[in-house]
Structure formats: structure tokens, C-alpha cells
N, C-alpha and C positions, 0 to 999 in steps of 0.2 A: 522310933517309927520309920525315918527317913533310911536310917541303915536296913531294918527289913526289910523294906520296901526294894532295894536298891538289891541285896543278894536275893528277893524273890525273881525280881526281874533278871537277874544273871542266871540264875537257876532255869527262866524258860526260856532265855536266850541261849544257855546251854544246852538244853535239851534241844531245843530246836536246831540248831547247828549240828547235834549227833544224828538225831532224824534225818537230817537232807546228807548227811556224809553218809550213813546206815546203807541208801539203798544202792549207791552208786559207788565206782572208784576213780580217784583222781590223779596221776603220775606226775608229778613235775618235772622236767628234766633235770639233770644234774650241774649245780651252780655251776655258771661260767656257758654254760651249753647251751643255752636254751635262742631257738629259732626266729619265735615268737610269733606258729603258729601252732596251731588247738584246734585238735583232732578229739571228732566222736565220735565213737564207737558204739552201734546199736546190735546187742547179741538178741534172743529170742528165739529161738526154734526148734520144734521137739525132735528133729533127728538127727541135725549133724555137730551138735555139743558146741554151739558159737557162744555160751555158756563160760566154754573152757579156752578157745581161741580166743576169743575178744581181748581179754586181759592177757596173756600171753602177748599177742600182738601190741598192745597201748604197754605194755614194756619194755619192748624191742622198740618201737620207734620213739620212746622219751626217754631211756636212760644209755639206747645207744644212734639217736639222732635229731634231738631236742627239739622232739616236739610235744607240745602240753597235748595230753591224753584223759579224754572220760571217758571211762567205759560202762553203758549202760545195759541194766537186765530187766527179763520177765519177772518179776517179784510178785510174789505170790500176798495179795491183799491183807488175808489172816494172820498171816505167822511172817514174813518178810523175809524167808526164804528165797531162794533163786527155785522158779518152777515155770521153765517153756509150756507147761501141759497147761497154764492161763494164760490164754492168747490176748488180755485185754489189759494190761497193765507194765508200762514201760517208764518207772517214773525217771525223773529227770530232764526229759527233750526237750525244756526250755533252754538247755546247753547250747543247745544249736545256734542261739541266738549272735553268739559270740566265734560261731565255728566257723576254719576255714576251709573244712574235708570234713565231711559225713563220708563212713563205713558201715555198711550196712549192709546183714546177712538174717534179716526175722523169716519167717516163715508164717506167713497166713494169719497176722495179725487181726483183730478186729479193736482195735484201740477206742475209749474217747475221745469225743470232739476236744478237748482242753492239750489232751496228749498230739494227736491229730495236728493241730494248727501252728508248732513249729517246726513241724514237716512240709506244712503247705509253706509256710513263711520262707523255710530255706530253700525252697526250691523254686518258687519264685523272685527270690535275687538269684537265680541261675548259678548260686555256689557250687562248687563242685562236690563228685560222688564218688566211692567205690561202692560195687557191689558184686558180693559173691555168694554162689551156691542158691540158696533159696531166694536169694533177694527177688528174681524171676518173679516171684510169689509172695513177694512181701509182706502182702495185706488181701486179705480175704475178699473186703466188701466196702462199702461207707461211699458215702455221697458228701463229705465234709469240704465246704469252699464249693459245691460246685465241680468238684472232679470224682472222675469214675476212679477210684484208687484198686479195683478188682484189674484195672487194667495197667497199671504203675510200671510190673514189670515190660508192657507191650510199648507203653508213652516213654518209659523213662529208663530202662534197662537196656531193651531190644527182645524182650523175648519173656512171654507168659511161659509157666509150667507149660511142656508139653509130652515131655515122656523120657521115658530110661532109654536110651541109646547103646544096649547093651544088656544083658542080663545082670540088673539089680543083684549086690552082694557075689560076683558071681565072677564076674566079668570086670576088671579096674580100666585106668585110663591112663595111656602116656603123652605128653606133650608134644607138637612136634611144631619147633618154628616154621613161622612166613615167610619163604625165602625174599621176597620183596618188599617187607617188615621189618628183617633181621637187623639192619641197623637204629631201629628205635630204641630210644632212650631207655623205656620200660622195658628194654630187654637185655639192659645191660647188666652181663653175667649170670644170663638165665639162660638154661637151654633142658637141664634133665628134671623133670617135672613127674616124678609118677603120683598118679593119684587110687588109692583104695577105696574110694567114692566112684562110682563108674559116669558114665559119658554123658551127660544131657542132651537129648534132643533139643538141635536149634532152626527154627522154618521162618520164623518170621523175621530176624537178624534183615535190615537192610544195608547187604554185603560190599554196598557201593557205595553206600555214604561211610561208613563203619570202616574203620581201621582195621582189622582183622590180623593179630600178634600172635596168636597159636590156634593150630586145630587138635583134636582129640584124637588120640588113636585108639580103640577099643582093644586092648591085649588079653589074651586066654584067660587070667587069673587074676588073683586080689596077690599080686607077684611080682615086684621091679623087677623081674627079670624074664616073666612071662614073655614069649612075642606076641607081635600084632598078629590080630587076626586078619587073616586073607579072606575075599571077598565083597561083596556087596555094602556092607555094615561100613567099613570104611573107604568107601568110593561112592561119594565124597567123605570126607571127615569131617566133623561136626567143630564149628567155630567152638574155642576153650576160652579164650581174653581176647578183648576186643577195646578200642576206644571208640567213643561214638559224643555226639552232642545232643541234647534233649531238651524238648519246647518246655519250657516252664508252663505250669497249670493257666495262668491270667492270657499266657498268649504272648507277652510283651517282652522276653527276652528268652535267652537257653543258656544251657550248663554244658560243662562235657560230664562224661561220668567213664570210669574204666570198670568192665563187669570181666567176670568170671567167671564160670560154672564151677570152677573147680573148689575146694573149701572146707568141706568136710573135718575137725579139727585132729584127724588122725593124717589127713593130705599135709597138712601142715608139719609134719618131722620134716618133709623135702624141705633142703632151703633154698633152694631154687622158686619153689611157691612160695614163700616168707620176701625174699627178697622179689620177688613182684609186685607185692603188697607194699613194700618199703619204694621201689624204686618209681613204683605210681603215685605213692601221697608226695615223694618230692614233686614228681613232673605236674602234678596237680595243682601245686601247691605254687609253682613258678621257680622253683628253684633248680641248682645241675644237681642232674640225676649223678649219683656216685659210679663210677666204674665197676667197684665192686664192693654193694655196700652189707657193712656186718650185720650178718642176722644170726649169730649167736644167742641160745636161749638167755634170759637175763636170772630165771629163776629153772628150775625142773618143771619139763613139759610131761605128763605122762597121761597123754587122750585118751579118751573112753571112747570105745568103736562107735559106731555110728547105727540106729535102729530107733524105733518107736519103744517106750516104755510103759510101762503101767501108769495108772492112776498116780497113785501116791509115790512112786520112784525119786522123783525130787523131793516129796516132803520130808519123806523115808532118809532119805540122801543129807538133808537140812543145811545146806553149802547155800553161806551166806556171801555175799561181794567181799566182806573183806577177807574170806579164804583165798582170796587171790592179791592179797595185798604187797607189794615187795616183800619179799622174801620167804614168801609164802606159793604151796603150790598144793592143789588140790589133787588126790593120788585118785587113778582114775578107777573107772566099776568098768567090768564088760561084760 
């Protein structure tokens, strides 16, 4: 009786431990490497595939700069699937608890309060953030803690959705350093940046408190080698990475956070934006930024363009977290 008893209990202790590893993925660094800080990575968004970045990225910076990586997705309730197209289910975020860098690119979330409140948690120790592409947009609505979270990207970004800067699909976007910036840390060994995600409008950015590390330049085509466009559209150019600090929700401290417009997971072949992303979770994180640090893919990157999809396209699709597990790469749709 005592024996059954005992391999029942391992039976839902093991289930249970596949469950909670099922929805998320976890990178350790490689023995002898490791930092000993832990990075989460919050993917979610139905248009620009942070899906397929997220994990990409929590490989590159734990198997080539030891730091512990979770990477979290929109999982689809019924089947546990990876599906952006349910904006309300991002399990894991009690990760945060332990994090020392939140990454975060969702799109128009409407989470639960349970999911919700180690987001308020971490942002009230003023821990620090990155956020890119949609992050602007992170969360749709909610009044959870007492804060307007429709306004996240405005309190804690620098900048709610405000518009295409460029003709959508049409029109890309190339970097161009802050000459009075150029010696920041996060900008070491970054300078060619094109992005196939075009320009975001940015108005509400307070340019004065706000660090300001690259502007946008709107160029003709979805083209590294397109030029800029002359005229109006890029005079001024529209802030691209930025550091800035942000009031924590209670009032009682602030964070810094490094944001980005740029993101899209097709942006990401540049490695100049990859090592942005690396050379911000150091400076984040209190550590020296690398001169010039490797962002060599760890596994095959091969992104799915960027667009809205159908209904059922991720079910259809059925890319579970662990299709991205080392040494694993999910081959892209376009």
C-alpha cells in the first residue's frame, strides 16, 4: 500500500513538473558560465512573430553570455499550443518573481488578475526592463493594482501605439546613431541596423529626460540598401532606442527600462539589433557591456515575416515551446 502510494505520488509529481516545464522554456547557461542573473522573456503578439524571437534571443544570451533565460508565450488554453491570436493567457509570470531583466514585446494583452500581479510586483521594485516593438502596446485594458495598464506603454515605455511612420509593409527603417550618444555603452558595436518593420511614430517620448541612442530613418523600401527618404517624414526622425527611467505603479520608487521600436523577428537577422538587445541586458543588469559582444545564432533562425494572420493559423501551425528547445528551430511560414 505504502509503495503505491509513494509511485502515485511521483506519478503526479511528475506530471505536474511536465505541466509547468510544457508551457514555458528554460535555458541554462552553459556549466562554468553562468552570471547569475535571470532573464524573462515575455513573447505574445500577433504580428511581429516574438513567438519566434523570444527563444532565439534567451539562447543567445545563455549559451553565449550566462545568463539564466525563461521564455514565456501566449498559450492557447485548449490544446497548449503557442497562439498570439489569445490575448489572455501568458502562463508562467510568476518567473518574474526571481528576475533580474523583464523583456517584453506582447501586443494588446488582456491577461488575468493572477497573471497580471507579477507584472505589477516587478515593476514596483523598480527592476528593470526592455521593451521592444509592440511593447508601446503591451496590454490593451485592466485596472489590476489600481493602475491604468491601457497606458503602460505611456507610464513605463515612453510612448503608447501611435502610428506607422512610414508606409506600413512598404517603406523599412534604418538606424542612425546619436552623435552625442555614440559613446554609450549600449552602443557598443552597433551602428547598421536595418529594419523590414518600418518606423513607429514617437510624440509623446520625453526627449529631455530620455536618453535618446538611435533615430529612424524611413528608407524607400523593405531594402538594406534602399536610401533614405528626403523630405518632411524624416525631419525630424523619429526616436528608434532610447533609455529612460519610469515611476513605478505605488508611486514609491522607478526602474530604468531600454525600449525600442524596432523588433519585428525578421529585424532581428541584423546583428547589430541582436547585439543591442545583449549589450542592454548587461548594462541593465550592472555589468561591462562587451565591446563587441557575440551574437551568433545558437541554433537556425529562419522568421516568418511579419502580418496579421487568420483565426486558426497558429493552431493550424500547432508550434509548441519546446519547438524551440536547444537545438531545435522552428522553420518559418510566410
Amino acid at each position: 500500500m505504502i509503495t503505491t502510494r509513494i509511485a502515485a505520488f511521483l506519478c503526479i509529481a511528475f506530471a505536474t513538473t511536465y505541466s509547468l516545464a510544457a508551457d514555458r522554456l528554460v535555458f541554462e547557461p552553459p556549466a562554468g558560465t553562468a552570471n547569475g542573473h535571470h532573464i524573462v522573456l515575455i513573447s505574445g503578439d500577433e504580428e511581429y512573430r516574438t513567438e519566434e524571437s523570444c527563444p532565439m534571443l534567451g539562447k543567445i544570451l545563455s549559451q553565449r553570455h550566462g545568463f539564466k533565460c525563461t521564455v514565456l508565450f501566449a498559450i492557447d488554453k485548449k490544446t497548449g499550443v503557442i497562439n498570439p491570436n489569445d490575448n489572455s493567457n501568458i502562463p508562467g509570470l510568476e518567473t518574474l518573481a526571481d528576475a533580474d531583466l523583464m523583456i517584453i514585446g506582447t501586443r494588446w494583452r488582456v491577461l488575468p488578475d493572477d497573471q497580471m500581479a507579477p507584472i505589477l510586483d516587478y515593476l514596483n521594485a523598480g527592476k528593470p526592463l526592455i521593451g521592444f516593438r509592440t511593447s508601446t502596446h503591451a496590454f490593451k485594458s485592466g485596472k489590476f493594482g489600481g493602475y491604468n495598464w491601457a497606458n503602460f506603454g505611456i507610464n513605463v515605455i515612453g510612448e503608447n501605439w501611435h502610428s506607422h511612420h512610414g508606409h506600413h509593409k512598404v517603406q523599412g527603417g534604418r538606424a542612425v546613431v546619436v552623435p552625442e550618444n555614440a559613446d554609450h555603452p549600449i552602443l557598443n558595436s552597433v551602428s547598421d541596423i536595418y529594419t523590414a518593420s518600418d518606423i513607429y511614430g514617437v510624440v509623446h517620448l520625453d526627449q529631455k529626460a530620455a536618453t535618446v541612442l538611435l533615430r529612424g530613418a524611413v528608407i524607400a523600401a523593405l531594402d538594406p540598401d534602399a536610401p533614405i527618404v528626403e523630405g518632411p517624414i524624416n525631419d525630424p526622425m523619429m526616436p528608434l532606442a532610447w533609455l529612460k527611467s519610469y515611476p513605478s505603479p505605488s508611486g514609491e520608487t522607478e526602474g530604468k527600462v531600454f525600449a525600442t521600436t524596432a523588433g519585428a523577428a525578421v529585424d532581428l537577422l541584423s546583428e547589430d539589433l541582436r547585439r543591442l538587445f545583449v549589450n542592454a541586458s548587461y548594462f541593465l543588469t550592472d555589468q561591462e557591456v562587451p565591446e563587441k559582444a557575440d551574437v551568433g545564432f545558437v541554433d537556425p533562425f529562419d522568421p516568418s515575416f511579419y502580418g496579421f494572420q487568420p483565426e486558426n493559423y497558429f493552431l493550424e501551425r500547432g508550434l509548441k515551446p519546446e519547438d524551440f528547445e536547444l537545438g531545435k528551430s522552428a522553420k518559418s511560414v510566410q
